[in-house]
Backbone as ProteinMPNN parsed JSONL, in Angstrom:
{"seq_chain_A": "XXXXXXXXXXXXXXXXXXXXXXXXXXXXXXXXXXXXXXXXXXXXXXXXXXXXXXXXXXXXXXXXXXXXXXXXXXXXXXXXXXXXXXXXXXXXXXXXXXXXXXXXXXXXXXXXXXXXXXXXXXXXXXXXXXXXXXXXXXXXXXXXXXXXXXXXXXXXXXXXXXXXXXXX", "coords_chain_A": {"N_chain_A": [[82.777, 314.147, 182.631], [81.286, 315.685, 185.245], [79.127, 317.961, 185.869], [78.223, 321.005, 187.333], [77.062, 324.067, 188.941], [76.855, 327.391, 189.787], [74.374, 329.454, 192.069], [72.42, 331.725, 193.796], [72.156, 332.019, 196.923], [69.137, 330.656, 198.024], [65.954, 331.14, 200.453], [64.298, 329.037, 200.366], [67.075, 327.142, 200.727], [67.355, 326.318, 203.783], [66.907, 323.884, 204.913], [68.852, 322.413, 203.431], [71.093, 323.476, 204.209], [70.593, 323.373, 207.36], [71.217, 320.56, 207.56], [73.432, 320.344, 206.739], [74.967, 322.124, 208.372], [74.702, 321.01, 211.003], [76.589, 318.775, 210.725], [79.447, 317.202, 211.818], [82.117, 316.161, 210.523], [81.72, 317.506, 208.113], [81.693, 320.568, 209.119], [83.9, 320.747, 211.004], [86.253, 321.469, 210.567], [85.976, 324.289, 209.608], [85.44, 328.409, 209.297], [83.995, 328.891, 211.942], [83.525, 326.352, 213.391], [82.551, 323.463, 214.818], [79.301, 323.631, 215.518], [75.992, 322.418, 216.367], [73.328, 323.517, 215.288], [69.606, 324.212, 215.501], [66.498, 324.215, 213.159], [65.168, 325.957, 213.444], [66.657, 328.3, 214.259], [68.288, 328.271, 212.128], [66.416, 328.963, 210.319], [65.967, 331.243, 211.364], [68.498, 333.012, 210.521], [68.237, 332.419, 207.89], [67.896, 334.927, 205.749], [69.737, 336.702, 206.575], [71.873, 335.129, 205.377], [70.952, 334.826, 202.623], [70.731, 337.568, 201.825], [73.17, 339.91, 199.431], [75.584, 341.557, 200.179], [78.229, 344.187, 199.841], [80.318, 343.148, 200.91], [80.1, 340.554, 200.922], [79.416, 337.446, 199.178], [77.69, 334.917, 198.508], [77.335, 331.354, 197.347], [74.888, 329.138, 196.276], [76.041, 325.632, 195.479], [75.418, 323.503, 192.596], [74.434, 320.609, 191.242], [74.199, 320.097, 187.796], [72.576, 318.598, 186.793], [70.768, 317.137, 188.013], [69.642, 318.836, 189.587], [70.409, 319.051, 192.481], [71.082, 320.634, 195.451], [74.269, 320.998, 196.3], [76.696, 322.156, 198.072], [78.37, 324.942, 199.64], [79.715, 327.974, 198.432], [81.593, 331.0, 198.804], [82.653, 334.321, 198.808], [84.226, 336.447, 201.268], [84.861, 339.241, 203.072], [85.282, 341.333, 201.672], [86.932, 343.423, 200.18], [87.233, 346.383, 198.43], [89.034, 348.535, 198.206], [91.345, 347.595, 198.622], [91.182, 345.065, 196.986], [90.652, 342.922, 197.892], [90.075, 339.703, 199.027], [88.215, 336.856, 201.231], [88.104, 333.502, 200.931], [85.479, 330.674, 200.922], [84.944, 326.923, 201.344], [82.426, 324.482, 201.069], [81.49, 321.104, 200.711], [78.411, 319.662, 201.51], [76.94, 318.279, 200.485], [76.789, 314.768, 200.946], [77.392, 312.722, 198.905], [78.604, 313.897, 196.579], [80.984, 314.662, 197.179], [84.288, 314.539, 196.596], [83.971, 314.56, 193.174], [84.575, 316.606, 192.307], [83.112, 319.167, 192.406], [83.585, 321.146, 194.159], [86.096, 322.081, 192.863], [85.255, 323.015, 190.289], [83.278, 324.825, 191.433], [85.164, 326.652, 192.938], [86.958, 327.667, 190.589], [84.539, 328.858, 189.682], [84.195, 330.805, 190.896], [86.42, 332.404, 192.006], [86.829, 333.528, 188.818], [84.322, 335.049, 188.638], [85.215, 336.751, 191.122], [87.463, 338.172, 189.73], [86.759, 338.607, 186.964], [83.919, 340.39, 187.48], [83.796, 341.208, 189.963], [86.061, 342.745, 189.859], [88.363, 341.974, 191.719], [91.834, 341.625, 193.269], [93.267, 339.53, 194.607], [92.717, 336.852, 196.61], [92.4, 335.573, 199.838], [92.552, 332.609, 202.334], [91.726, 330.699, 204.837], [93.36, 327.397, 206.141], [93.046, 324.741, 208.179], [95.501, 322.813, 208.925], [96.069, 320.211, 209.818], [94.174, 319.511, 208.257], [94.53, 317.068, 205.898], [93.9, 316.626, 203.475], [92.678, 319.048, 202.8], [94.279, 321.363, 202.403], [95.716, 320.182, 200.237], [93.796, 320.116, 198.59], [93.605, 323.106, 198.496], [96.617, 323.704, 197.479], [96.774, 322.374, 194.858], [94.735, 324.07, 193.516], [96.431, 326.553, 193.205], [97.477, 327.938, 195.348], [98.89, 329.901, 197.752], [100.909, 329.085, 200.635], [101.785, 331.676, 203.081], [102.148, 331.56, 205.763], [101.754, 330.536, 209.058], [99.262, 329.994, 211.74], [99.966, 329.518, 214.737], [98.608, 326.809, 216.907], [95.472, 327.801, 216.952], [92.849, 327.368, 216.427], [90.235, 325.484, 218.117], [89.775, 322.067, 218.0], [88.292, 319.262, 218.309], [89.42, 318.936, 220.868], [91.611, 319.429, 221.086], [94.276, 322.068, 220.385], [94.821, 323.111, 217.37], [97.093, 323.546, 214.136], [96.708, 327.163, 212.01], [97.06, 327.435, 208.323], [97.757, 330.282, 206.285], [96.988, 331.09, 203.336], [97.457, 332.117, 199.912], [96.298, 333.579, 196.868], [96.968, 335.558, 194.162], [95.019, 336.59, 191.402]], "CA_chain_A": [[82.89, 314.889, 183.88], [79.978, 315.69, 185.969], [78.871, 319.694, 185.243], [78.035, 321.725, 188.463], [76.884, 325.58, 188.749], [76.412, 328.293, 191.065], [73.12, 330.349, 192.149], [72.539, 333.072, 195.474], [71.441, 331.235, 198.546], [67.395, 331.039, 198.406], [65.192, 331.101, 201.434], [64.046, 327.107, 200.88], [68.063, 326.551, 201.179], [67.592, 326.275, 205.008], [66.781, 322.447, 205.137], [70.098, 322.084, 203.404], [72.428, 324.392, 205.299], [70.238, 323.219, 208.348], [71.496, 319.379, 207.392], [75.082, 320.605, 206.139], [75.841, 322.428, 209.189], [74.742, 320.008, 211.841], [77.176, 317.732, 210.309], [80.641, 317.581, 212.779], [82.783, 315.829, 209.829], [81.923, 318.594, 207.466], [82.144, 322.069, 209.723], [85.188, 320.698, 212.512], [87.657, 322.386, 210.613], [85.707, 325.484, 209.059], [85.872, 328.577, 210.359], [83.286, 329.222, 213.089], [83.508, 325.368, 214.124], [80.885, 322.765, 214.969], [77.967, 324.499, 216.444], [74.973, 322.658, 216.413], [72.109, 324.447, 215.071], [68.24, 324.136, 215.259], [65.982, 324.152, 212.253], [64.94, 327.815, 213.637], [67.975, 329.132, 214.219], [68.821, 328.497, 210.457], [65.517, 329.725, 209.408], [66.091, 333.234, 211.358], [69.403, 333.537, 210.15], [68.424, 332.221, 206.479], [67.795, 335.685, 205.498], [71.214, 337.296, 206.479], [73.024, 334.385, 204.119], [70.648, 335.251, 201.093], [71.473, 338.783, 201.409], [74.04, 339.732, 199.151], [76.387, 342.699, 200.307], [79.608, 344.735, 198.904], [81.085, 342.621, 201.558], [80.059, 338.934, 200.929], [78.861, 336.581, 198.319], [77.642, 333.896, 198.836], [76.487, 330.9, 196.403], [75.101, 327.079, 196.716], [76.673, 324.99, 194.667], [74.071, 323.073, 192.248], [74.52, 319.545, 190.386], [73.684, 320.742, 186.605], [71.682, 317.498, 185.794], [69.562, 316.477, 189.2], [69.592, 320.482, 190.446], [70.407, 319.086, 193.833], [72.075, 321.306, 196.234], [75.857, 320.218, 196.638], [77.482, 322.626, 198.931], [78.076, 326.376, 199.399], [80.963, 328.925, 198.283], [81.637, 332.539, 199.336], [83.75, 335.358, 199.129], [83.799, 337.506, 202.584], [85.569, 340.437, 204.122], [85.026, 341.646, 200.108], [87.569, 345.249, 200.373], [86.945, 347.042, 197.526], [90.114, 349.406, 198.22], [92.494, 346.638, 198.425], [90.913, 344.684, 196.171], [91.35, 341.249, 198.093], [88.59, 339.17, 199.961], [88.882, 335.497, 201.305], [87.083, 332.604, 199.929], [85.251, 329.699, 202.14], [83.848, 326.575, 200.738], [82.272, 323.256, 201.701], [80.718, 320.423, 199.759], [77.782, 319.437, 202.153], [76.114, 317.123, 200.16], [78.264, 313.978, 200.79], [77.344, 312.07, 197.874], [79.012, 314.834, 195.589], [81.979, 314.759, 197.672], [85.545, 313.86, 195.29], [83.222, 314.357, 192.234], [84.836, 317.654, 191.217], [82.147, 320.198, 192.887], [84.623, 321.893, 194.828], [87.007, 322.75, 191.977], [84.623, 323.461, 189.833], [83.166, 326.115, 192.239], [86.324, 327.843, 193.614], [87.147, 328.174, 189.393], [83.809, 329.841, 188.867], [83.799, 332.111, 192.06], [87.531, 332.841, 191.069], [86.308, 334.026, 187.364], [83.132, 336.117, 189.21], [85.963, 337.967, 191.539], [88.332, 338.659, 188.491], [86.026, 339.479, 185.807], [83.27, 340.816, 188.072], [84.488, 342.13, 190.982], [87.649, 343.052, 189.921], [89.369, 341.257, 192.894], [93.325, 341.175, 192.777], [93.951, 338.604, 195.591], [92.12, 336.237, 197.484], [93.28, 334.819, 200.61], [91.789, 331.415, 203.031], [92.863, 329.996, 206.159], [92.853, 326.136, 206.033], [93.623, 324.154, 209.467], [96.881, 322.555, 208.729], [96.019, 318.764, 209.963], [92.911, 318.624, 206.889], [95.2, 317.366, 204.595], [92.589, 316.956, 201.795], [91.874, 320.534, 202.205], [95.292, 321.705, 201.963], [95.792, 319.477, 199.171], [93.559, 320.931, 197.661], [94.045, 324.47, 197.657], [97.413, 323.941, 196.851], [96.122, 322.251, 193.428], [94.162, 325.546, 192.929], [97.871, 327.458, 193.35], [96.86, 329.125, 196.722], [100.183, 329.719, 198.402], [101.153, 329.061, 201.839], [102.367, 332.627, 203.416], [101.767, 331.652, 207.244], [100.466, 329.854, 210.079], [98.568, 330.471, 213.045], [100.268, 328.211, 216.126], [97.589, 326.107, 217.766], [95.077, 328.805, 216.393], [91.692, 326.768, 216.76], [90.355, 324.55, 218.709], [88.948, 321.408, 217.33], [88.258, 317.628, 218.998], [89.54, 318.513, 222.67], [93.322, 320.302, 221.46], [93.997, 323.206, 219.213], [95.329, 323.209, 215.941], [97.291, 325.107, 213.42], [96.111, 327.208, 210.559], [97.35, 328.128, 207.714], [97.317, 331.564, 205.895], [97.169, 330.712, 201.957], [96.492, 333.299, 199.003], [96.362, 333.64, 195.401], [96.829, 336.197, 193.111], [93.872, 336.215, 190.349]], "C_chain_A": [[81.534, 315.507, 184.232], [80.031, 317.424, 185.676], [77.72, 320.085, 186.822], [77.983, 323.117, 188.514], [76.671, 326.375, 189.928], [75.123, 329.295, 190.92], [73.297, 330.664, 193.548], [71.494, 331.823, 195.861], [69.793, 331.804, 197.799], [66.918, 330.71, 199.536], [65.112, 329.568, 201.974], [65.485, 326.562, 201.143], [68.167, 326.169, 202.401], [67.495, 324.777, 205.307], [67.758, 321.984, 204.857], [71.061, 322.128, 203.967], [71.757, 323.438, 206.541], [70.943, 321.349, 208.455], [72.924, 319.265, 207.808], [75.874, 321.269, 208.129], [75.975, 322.174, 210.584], [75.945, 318.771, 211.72], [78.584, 317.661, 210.997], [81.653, 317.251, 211.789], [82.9, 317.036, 208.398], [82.063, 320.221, 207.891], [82.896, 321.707, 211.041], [86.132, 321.187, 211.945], [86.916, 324.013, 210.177], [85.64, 326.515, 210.449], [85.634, 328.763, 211.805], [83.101, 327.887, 213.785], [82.603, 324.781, 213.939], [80.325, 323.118, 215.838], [76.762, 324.075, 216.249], [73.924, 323.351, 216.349], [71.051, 324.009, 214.627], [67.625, 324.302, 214.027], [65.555, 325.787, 212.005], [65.431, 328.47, 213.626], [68.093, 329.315, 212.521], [67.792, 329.266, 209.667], [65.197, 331.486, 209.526], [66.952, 333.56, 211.316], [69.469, 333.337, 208.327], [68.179, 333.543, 205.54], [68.92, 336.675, 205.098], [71.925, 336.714, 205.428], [72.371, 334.445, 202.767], [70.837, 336.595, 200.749], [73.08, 339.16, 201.166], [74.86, 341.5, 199.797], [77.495, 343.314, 199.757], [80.063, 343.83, 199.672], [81.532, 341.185, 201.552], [79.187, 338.304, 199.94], [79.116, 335.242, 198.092], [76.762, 332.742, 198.163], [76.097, 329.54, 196.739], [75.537, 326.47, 195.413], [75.708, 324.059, 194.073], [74.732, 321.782, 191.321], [73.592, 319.709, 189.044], [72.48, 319.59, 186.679], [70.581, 316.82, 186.605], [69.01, 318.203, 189.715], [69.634, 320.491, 192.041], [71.177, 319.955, 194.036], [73.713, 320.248, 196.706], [76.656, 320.668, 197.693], [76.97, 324.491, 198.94], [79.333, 326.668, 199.447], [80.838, 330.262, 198.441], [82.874, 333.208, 199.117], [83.355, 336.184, 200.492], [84.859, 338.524, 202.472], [85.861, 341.073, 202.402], [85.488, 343.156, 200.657], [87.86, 345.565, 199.03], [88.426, 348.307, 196.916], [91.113, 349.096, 197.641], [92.08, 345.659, 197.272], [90.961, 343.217, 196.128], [89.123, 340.896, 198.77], [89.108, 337.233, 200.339], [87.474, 334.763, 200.975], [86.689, 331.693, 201.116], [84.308, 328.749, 200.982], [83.828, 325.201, 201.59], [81.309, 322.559, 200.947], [79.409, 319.821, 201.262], [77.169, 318.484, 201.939], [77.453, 315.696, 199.736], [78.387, 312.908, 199.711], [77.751, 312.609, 196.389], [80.222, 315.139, 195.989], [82.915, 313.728, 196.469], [84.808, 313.645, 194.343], [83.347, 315.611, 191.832], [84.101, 318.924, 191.587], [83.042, 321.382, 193.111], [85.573, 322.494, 193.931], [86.286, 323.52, 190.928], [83.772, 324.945, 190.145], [84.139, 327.195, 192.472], [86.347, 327.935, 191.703], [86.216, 328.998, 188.853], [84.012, 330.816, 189.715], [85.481, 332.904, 191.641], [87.393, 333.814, 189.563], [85.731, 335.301, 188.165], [84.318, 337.056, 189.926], [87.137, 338.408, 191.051], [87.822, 339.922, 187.822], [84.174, 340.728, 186.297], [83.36, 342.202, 189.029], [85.694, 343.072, 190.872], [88.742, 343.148, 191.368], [90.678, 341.294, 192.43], [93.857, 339.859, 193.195], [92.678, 337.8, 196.372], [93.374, 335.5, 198.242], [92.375, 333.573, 201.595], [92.918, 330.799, 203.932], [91.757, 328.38, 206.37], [93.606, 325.442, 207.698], [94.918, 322.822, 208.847], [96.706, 320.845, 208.649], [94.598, 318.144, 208.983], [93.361, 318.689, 205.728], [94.671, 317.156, 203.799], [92.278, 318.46, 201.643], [93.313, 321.055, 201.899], [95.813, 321.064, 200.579], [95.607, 319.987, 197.893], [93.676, 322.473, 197.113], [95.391, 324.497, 197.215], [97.172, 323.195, 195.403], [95.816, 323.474, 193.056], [95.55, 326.878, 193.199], [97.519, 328.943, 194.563], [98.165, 328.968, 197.641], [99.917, 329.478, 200.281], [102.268, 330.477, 202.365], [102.231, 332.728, 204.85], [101.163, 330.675, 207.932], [100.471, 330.627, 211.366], [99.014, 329.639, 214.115], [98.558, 327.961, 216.776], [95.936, 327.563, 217.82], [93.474, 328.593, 216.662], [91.378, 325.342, 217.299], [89.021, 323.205, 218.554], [89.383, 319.922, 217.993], [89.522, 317.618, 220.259], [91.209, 318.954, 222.196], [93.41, 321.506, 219.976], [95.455, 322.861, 218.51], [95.995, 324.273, 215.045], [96.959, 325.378, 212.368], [96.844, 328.1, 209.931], [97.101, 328.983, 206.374], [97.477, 330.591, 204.349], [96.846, 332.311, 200.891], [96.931, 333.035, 197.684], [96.198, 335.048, 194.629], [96.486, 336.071, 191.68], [94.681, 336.967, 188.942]], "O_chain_A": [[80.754, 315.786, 183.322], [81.061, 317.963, 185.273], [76.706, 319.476, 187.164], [79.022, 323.598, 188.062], [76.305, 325.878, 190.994], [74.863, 329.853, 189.854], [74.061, 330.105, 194.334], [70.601, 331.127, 195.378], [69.461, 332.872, 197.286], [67.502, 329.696, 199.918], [65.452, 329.007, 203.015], [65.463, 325.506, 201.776], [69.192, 325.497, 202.523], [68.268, 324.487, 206.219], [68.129, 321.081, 205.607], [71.842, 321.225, 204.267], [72.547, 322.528, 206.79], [71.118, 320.956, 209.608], [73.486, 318.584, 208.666], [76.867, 320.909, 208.761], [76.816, 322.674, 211.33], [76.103, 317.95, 212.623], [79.152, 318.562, 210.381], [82.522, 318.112, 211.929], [83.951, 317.325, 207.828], [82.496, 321.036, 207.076], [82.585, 322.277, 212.087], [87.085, 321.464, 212.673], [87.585, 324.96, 210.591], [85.688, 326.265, 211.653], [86.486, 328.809, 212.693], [82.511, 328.007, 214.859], [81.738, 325.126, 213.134], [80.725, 322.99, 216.995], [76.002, 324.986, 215.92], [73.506, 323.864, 217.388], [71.063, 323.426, 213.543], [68.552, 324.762, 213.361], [65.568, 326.522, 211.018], [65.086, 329.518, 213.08], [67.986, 330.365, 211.887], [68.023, 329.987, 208.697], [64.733, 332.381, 208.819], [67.054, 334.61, 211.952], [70.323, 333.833, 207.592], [68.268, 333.234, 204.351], [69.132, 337.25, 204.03], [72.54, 337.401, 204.613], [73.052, 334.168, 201.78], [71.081, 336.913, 199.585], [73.998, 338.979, 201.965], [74.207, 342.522, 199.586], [77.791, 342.619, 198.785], [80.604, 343.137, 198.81], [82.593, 340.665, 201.898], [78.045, 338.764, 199.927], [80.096, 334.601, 197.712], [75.545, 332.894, 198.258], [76.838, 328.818, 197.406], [75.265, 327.01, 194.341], [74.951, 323.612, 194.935], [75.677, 322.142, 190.62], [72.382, 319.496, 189.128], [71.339, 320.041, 186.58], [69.689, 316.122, 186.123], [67.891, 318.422, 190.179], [69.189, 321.372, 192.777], [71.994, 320.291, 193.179], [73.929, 319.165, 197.25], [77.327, 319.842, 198.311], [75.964, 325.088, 198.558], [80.137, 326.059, 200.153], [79.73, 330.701, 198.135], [83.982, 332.685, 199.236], [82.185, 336.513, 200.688], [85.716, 338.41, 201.596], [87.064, 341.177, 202.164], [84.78, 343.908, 201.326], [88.789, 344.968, 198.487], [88.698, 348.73, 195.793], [91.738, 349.622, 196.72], [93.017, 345.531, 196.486], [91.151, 342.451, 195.183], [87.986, 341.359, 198.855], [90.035, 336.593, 199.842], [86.321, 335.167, 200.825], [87.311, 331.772, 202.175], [83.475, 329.15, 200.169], [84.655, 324.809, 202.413], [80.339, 323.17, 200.501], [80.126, 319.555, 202.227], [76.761, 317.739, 202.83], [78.368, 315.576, 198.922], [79.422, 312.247, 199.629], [77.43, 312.077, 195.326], [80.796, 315.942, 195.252], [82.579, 312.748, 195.804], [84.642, 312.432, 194.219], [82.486, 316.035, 191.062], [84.54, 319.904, 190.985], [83.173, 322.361, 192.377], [85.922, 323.616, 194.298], [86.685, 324.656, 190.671], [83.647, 325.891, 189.367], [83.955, 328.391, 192.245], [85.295, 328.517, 191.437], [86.47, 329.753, 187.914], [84.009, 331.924, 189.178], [85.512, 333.944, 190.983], [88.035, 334.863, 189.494], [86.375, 336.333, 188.353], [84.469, 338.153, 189.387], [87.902, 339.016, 191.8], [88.01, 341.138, 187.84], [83.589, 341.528, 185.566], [83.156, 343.413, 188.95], [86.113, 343.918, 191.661], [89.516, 343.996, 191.81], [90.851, 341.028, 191.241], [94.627, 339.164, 192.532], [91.674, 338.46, 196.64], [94.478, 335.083, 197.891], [91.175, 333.804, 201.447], [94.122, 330.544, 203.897], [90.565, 328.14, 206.563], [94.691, 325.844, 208.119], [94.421, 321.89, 208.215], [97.096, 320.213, 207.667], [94.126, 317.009, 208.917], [93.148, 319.482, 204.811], [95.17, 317.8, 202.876], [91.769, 318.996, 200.659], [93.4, 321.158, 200.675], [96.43, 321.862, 199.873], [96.256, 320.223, 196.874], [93.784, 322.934, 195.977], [95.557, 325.416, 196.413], [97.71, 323.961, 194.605], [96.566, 324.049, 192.267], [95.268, 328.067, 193.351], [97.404, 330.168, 194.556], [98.388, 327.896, 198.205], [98.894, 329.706, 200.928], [103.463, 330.376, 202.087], [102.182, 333.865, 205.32], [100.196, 330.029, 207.526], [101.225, 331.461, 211.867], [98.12, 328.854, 214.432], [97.662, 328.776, 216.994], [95.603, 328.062, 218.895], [92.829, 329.553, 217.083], [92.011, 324.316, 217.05], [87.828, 323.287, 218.849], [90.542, 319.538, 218.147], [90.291, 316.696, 220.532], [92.054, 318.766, 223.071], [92.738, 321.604, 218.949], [96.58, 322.53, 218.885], [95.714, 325.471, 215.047], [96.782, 324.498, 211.525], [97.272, 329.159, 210.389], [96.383, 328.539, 205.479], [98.046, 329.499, 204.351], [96.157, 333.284, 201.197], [97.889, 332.3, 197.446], [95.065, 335.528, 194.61], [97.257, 335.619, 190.834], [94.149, 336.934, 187.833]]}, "name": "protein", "num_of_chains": 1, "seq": "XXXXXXXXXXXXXXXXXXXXXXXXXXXXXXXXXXXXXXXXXXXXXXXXXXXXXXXXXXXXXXXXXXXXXXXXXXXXXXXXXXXXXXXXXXXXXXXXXXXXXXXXXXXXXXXXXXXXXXXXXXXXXXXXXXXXXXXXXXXXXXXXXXXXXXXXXXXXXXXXXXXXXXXX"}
């Protein structure tokens, strides 16, 4: 089995993200959509996504044995009170795609907001018609507690999404 790790966004990540999130097949279901973005744009927002906050953490996903970049994983809306936060991930590099990245990630970032954070709950909203992604979080035992009717709107009609969560 192929061995994959996580490290904080760095600065030179922007050629990646800048690749990854031009890509319409990998950000048409996530959640801010496909948005075309410039090389500049990414490089004066690559700052905000290497800063880490109480609120969000955010990692690229690394192929142990080449050290290519594979993707990126996050925790956001990180509440400290409640003790929840929701997760977001995406394999970007498509030659690492169904090669385990993705599970491998959500299981370490999972661990980090356990034994770290001391997270109780994570929750993620998956669009309903990407059944590989639903698929998969239900593999990773991420329940279904909801949907969103026609909730986002993706390739010219809107879609529904649904709520998922896990208790860590």
């Amino acid at each position: 089995m192929e061995s994959f790790t996580l490290r904080p966004i760095e600065i030179e990540d922007a050629r990646y993200i800048y690749e990854w999130k031009n890509d319409s097949e990998i950000f048409k279901y996530l959640g801010g959509g496909y948005a075309p973005q410039s090389l500049a744009d990414i490089n004066n927002n690559i700052s905000f996504l290497v800063k880490q906050s109480t609120s969000t953490k955010r990692f690229i996903i690394i192929h142990r044995e080449t050290a290519e970049p594979v993707g990126l994983v996050g925790l956001y809306d990180i509440n400290m009170v409640h003790r929840t936060c929701e997760i977001g991930i995406y394999i970007g590099n498509k030659k690492f795609q169904k090669r385990g990245a993705a599970s491998i990630a959500v299981n370490r970032i999972e661990n980090y907001a356990k034994q770290f954070l001391n997270l109780r709950k994570i929750i993620l909203f998956v669009v309903s018609e990407n059944k590989s992604a639903v698929k998969f979080w239900k593999k990773h035992n991420y329940q279904h507690v909801g949907t969103l009717t026609k909730h986002r709107y993706i390739d010219g009609k809107y879609a529904d999404v649904e709520l998922r969560e896990k208790f860590l």
